[in-house]
N, C-alpha and C positions, 0 to 999 in steps of 0.2 A: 504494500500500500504506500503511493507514494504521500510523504507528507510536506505540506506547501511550505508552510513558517518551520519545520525543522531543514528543508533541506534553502530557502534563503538565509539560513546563518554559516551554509557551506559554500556560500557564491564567495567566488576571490575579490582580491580589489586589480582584478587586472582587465586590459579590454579583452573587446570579443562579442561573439555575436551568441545571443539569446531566440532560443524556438519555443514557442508554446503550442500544447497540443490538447485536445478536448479529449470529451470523455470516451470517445470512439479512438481514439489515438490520431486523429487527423490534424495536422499539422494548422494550426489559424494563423500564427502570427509568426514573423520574422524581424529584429530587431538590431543593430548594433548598439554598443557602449563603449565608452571611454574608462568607464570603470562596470564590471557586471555586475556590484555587487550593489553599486547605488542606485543604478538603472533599474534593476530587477524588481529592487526591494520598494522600489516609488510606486507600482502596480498595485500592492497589496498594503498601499496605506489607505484608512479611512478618508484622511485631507486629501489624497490624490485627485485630481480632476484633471483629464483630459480631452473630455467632452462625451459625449453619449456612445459613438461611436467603440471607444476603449473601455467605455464600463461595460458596455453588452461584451466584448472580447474578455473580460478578467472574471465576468461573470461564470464564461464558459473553459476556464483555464483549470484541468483535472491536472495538469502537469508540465513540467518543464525542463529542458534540458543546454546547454552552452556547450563551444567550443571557444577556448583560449587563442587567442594570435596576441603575435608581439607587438603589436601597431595598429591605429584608429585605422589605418590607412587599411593591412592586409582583413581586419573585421569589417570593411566598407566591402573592399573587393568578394570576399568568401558572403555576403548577404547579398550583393547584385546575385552572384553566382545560385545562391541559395534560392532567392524569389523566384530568380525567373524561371527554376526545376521546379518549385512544386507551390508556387502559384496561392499564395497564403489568402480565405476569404476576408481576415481585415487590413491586409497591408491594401496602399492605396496601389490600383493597378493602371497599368497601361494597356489600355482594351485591344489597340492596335498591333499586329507582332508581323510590321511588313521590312522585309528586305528591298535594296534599293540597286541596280545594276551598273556597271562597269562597263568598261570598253577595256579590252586588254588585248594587249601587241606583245606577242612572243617572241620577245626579243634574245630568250637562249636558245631559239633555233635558228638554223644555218638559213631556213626560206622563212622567215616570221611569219603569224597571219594576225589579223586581226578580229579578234573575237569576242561575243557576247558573253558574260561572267556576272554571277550575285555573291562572288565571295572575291577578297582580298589577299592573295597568298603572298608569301615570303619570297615567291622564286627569281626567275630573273625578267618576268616579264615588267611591261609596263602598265600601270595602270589609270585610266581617265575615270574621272567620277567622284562622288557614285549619283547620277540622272535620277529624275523624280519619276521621268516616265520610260517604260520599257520598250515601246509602240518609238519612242523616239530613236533612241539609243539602236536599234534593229535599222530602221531609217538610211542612220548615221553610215553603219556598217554597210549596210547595202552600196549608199551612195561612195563610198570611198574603196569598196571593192573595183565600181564600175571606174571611179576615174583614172587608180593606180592601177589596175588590172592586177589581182595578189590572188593569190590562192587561198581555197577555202576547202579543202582535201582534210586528212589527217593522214596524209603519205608521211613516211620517214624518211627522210631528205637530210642527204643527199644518196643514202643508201638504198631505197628503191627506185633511183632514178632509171627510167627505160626498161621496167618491171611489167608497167599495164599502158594501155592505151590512153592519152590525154582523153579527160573531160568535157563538157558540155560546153562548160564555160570557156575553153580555149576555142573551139570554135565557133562562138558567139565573141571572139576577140575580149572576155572579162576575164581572164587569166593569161600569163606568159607564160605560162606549162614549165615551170621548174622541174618538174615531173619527167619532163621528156630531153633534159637537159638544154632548155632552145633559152633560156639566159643565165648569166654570170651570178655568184654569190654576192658581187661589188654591186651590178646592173640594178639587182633585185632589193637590195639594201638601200641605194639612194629612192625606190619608190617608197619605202618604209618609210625614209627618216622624210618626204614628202607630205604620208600621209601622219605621220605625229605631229608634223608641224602645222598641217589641217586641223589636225585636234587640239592643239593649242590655240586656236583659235586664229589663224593665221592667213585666213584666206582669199585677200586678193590676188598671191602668183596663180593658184587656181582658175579663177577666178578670169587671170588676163589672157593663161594658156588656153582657156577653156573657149572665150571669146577670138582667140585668136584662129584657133581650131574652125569654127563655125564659120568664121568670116575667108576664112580659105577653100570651105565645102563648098561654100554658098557659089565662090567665083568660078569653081568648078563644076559648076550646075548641079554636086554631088546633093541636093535638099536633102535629100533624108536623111543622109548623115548633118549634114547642117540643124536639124531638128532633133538631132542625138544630142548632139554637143550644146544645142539652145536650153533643152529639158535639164541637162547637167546643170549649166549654170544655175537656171531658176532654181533648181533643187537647194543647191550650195548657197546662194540668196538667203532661202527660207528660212538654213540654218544659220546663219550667220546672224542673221534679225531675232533669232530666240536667246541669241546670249546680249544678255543687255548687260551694257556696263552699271557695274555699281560703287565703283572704286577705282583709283587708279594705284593702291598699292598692292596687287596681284595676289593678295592674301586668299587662304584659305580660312572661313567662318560660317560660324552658324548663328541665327540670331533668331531668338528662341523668346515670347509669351503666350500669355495664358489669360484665358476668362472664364470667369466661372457662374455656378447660377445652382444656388442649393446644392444637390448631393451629383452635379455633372461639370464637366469643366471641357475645354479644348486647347490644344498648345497647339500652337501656330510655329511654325519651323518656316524660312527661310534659310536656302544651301549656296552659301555663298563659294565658288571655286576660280583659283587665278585670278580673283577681283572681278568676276561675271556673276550675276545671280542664275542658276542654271535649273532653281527650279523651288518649290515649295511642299509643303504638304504637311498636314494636320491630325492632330490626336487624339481621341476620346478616354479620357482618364477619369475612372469613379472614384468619386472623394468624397471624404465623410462632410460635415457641415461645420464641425469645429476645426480643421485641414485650413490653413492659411494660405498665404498664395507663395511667400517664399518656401514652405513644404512641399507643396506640391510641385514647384518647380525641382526643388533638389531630387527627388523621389525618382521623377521624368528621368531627370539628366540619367539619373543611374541606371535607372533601367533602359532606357535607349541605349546609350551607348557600353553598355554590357553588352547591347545584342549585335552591334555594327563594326566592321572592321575597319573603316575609314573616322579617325579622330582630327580634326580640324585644327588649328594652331588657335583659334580662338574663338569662346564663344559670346557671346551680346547679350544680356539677359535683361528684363525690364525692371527688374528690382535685385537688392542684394539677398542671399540666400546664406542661412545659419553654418551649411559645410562645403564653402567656397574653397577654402584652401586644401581640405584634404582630397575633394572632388579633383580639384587641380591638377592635384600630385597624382592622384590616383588616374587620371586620362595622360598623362605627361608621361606616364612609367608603359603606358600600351600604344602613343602614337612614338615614341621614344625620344622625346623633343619635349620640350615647356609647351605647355598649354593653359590659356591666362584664360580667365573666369570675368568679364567686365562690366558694367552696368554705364553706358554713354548717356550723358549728363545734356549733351546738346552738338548737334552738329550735324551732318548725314544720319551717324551713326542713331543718336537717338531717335531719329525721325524714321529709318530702317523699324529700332526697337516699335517707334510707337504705331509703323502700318503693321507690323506682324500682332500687333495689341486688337489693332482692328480687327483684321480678319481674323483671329479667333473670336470675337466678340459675333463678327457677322455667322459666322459659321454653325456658333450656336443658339442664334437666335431661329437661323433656316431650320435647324434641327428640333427646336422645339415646336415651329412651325409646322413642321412637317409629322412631329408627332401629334401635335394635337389635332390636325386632320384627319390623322389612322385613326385615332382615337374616337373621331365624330361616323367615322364609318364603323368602327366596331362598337366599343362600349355607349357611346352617343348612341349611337343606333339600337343598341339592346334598352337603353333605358328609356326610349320612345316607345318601343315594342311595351315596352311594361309599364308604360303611363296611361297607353290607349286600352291595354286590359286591367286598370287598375292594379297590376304587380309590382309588387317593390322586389328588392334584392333579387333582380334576374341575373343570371351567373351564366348558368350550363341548360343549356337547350338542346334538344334532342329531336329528331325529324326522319320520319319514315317515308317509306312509297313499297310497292309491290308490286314488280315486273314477273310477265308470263307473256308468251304468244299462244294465242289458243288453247292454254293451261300448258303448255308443255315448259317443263323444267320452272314452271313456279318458284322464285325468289324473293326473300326480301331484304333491305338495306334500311342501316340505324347508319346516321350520319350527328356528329354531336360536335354544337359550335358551345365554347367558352370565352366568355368577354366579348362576344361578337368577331371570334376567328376559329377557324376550320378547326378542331385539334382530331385530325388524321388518326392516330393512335389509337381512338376511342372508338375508331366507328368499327360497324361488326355488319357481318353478312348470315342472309339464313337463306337455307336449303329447303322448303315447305316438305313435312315428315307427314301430317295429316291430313293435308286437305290435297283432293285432282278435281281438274277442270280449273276454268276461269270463275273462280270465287274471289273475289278483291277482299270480300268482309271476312271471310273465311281466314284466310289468309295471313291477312293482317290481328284476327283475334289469337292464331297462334303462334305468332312472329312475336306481340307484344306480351304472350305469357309465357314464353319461353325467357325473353329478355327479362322481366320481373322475377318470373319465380329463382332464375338463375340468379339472381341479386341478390335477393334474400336471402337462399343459401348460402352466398359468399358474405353478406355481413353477418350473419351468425356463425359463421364460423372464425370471422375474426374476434366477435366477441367472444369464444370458447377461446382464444387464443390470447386475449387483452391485447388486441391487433388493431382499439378501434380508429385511431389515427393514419391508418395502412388502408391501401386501394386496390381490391382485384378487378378482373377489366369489365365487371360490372357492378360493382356493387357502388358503385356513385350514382343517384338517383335525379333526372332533369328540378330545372325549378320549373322549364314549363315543357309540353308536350306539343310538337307541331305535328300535324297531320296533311299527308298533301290528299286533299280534298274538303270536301264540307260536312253536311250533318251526318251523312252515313259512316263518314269514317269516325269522325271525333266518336260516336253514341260506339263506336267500337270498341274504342282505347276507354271510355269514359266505365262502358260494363266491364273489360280489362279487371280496373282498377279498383272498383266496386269488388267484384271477386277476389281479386290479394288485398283488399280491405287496406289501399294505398289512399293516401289525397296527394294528388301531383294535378294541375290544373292541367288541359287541354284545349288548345285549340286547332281550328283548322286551314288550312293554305288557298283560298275558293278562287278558281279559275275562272276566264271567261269564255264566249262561244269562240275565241281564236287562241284560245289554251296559253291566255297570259296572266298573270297575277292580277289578282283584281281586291281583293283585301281578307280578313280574318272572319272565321265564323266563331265565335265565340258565347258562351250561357245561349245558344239559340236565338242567337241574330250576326247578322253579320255588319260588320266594322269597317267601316271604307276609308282606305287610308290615302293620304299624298302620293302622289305617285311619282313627285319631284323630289321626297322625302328620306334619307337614309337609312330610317326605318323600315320603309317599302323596298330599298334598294339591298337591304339585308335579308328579307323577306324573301324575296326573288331569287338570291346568290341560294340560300337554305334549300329553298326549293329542290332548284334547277343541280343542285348539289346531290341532294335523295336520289332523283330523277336518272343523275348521271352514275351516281355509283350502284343503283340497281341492274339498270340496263347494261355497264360494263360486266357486273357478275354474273346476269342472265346472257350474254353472249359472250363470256369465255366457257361458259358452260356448254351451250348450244354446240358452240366449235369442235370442243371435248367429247363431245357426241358423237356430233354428226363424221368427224374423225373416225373415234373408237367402234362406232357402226361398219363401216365400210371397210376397215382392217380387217376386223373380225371376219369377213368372206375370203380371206387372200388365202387358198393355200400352204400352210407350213410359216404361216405368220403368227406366234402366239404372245404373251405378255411382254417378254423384254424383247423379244423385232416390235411389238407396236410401239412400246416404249420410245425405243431410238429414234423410229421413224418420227412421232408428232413432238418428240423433244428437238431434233434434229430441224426439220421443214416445219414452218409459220401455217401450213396451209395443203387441200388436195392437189391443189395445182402443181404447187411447187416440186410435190411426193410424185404426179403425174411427168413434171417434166424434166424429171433425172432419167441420168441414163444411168447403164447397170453396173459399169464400173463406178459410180458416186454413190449407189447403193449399196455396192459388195464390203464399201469401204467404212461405211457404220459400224459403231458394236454391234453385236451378239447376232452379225450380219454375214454370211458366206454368198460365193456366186449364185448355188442355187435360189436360193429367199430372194437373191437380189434379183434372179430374172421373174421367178414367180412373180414377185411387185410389178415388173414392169410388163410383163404379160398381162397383169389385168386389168392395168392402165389403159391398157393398147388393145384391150380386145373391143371390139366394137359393142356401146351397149355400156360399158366401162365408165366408172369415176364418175360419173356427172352428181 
């Protein structure tokens, strides 16, 4: 048994980083300290306050554990490394976990290429980045394959030289075929060190070559080439206009704020590269309500750049943050260089800090925008539905229909919306056990006492179990009952429930003469709703939802059938040949239009079976 106040009198006074774990043993919190024993033991004082957030966490804290390091700095490192493994529910998190791409020039090969990369390695290539957009960066590549003509192989060169037949690209003139030894290790090298110097952003000689090229085709009446060389340029244009300058001291920086808004926040990043801003992009980080804004910033820093291989020589921040200098130290020791931590006071610089302030500000205003829309189409819309049948607390709704052709293969589907969205998991399909022919009523009376009485069993057996806070996949009961139809069906569900001595309200989904929603039958009238209304428009999605997961379960059945029928006559075709066959082929046709070598080559399939199949595909009278 572990005990809380005997084992806080055995925390050291040294650093290091502290885990706490509930009573399931799962990990909640992840901490550093400067000392473990003063940190630790501030949790489980009475005067402690650090906001609601960390009382609910200290509440749930069954036990705890540390590791020792010799330095604030190696306890910062070992808790990025910590979090970001196992993901703690009270540390503040960073919801986003995106990698950013590269441009890398393999520069320890004898024929470089230049290639697409999300990671940063040590070797001897070179690396450009890392781009905010991927769609770009592919772009790039492409366009600087076509101008240097470089290879895009993964031949080993110059040792398979004159091994295989040149490429695609050599005769579409986008490669010099190193491959076939038709240029020099020098030749190929000065188009390398052309296109790095492209990628340093350097591209007028391009630029004038490229212009030069065209205006020669042109004199030569060659146009299409002339319109090769035009498209080139515009390309190289394009990109040369997306690196906007933002600096003239060619620095590498990231210039990083945050807005917040109760328990959501968003960090705004700006990628500052060679003095270009080369691109942006933004965070979603959950934070508790007592979380400040210099925490939240530090929190960020760490866990981004724990995840990133590229560290910046400096970062911009909008305010100052409580662990600047060991944050410092600790990015300076992974890009291998000093890396300064700064808050610009006035200048470009602050004006950079204060547009990256905006646009997290704007970003999360969209975002609340945007939820409270869903919102007006799901839960808005449920709690319309429950205003026009006088229901409060509608939660979980439930919605049936009953597909058959001609009664054959009679089905029926529960389709079950929560908060006003689909939750898929829930819904369940039935196979009609007692009723044949077209009985809709029939039908649906033992669809819906299958679904109940099945419930009940499953909550009594969680209560035999003191389970009652636990869900099996039916024992959750609607707040309301939708029926797709009017009086006959609702007086269905309504005797249903009458019989398992339930109250769960019912209503019904009443259609018009062109089989479109038309409003609620409800206590024996019906309810006519907006039709311009989200309520109505949620109404309809229910519907047409029943409707649709009926009908797919009555005709993958039908299929299964009418399949499994017609096998059944083939000859020397018995359970595993049918098997393969309708696991194999979507469809008769498809089984009709093999030949017998595609047959023989199935499992639990030989020549003979396979010409059988096709003999009586092929016999006249056959397959249809």
């Amino acid at each position: 048994m572990f005990d809380i106040q005997e084992e806080l009198k055995k925390l050291p006074q040294k650093p290091g980083v502290y885990i706490m774990h509930d009573a399931k043993d799962a990990i909640i919190y992840i901490g550093k300290a400067v000392s473990l024993r003063n940190r630790v033991r501030q949790y489980f004082r009475p005067s402690h306050n650090e906001g609601l957030k960390k009382e609910q966490m200290v509440r749930q804290i069954e036990r705890f554990e540390y590791i020792i390091t010799d330095s604030e700095l190696e306890a910062l490192i070992l808790e990025c490394n910590l979090i970001k493994e196992h993901r703690p529910k009270y540390n503040t998190m960073l919801r986003d976990d995106k990698t950013y791409p590269y441009i890398r020039v393999t520069l320890g090969e004898d024929f470089p290429r230049v290639l697409f990369s999300r990671q940063m390695k040590k070797d001897k290539s070179r690396y450009f980045g890392p781009y905010t957009s991927a769609g770009a960066v592919k772009d790039t590549i492409d366009l600087i394959q076509k101008i240097y003509s470089l290879r895009t192989c993964s031949r080993a060169l110059p040792k398979d030289i004159g091994k295989d037949r040149p490429c695609l690209n050599y005769h579409i003139h986008q490669c010099m075929a190193p491959c076939q030894g038709a240029v020099s290790k020098e030749e190929y090298r000065k188009q390398i060190n052309q296109a790095i110097e492209f990628l340093n952003g350097n591209y007028q000689p391009v630029l004038k070559e490229l212009e030069g090229k065209m205006q020669a085709a042109s004199e030569e009446m060659n146009f299409e080439k002339a319109i090769e060389y035009r498209e080139l340029a515009k390309a190289v244009r394009q990109i040369a206009q997306k690196q906007k300058i933002t600096s003239s001291d060619g620095e590498d920086k990231d210039i990083i704020a945050m807005a917040s808004d109760g328990e959501d926040a968003v960090v705004q990043m700006f990628f500052v590269r060679d003095g270009r801003l080369i691109g942006r992009d933004h965070f979603h980080v959950t934070v508790g309500s007592e979380d400040t804004r210099p925490q939240v910033l530090a929190t960020f820093l760490k866990q981004f750049y724990a995840g990133t291989p590229f560290i910046p020589r400096e970062l911009m921040l909008q305010e100052e943050i409580g662990e600047a200098e060991v944050i410092a130290e600790w990015l300076g020791q992974k890009r291998g260089q000093k890396v300064y931590i700064r808050v610009p006071k006035k200048g470009t610089k602050e004006k950079l800090v204060e547009l990256a302030a905006q646009n997290a500000a704007m970003v999360l205003s969209q975002d609340k925008e945007k939820i409270k829309r869903e919102e007006g189409r799901t839960i808005g819309a449920l709690k319309e539905i429950g205003r026009l049948l006088g229901l409060e607390e509608l939660k979980r709704v439930e919605a049936y229909d009953i597909s058959n052709i001609s009664g054959f293969e009679t089905v029926g589907s529960m389709v079950v919306y929560e908060k006003g969205k689909p939750k898929r998991s829930d819904y369940r399909k039935f196979k009609l056990r007692t009723v044949t022919g077209p009985d809709d009523y029939g039908s649906m009376h033992e669809v819906l006492t299958r679904r109940f009485s099945h419930g009940m069993k499953e909550q009594e057996a969680m209560k035999e179990q003191h389970l009652e806070n636990e869900y099996g996949s039916f024992t959750r009961f609607p707040d309301l009952l939708m029926m797709d139809g009017g009086k006959g069906q609702v007086n269905v569900a309504l005797k249903v429930l009458e019989e398992l001595k339930l109250a769960i309200p019912v209503c019904g989904m009443v259609k018009d003469d062109n089989h479109r929603t038309r409003g609620l039958y409800y206590h024996n009238q019906e309810i006519p709703i907006d039709r311009h209304s989200e309520g109505f428009k949620l109404i309809t999605r229910i519907q047409d939802e029943a409707h649709r997961f009926a009908i797919e379960y009555h005709r993958s059945l039908r299929s299964k059938e009418q399949v499994h029928s017609v096998l059944d006559d083939i000859p020397g075709i018995g359970a595993a040949r049918r098997k393969a066959l309708m696991k194999t082929f979507p469809s008769l046709d498809a089984i009709r239009e093999a030949d017998v070598e595609t047959l023989a080559g199935l499992p639990s399939m030989n020549e003979q079976a396979a010409r059988a199949v096709f003999a009586f595909f092929h016999k006249e009278g056959n397959g249809a």
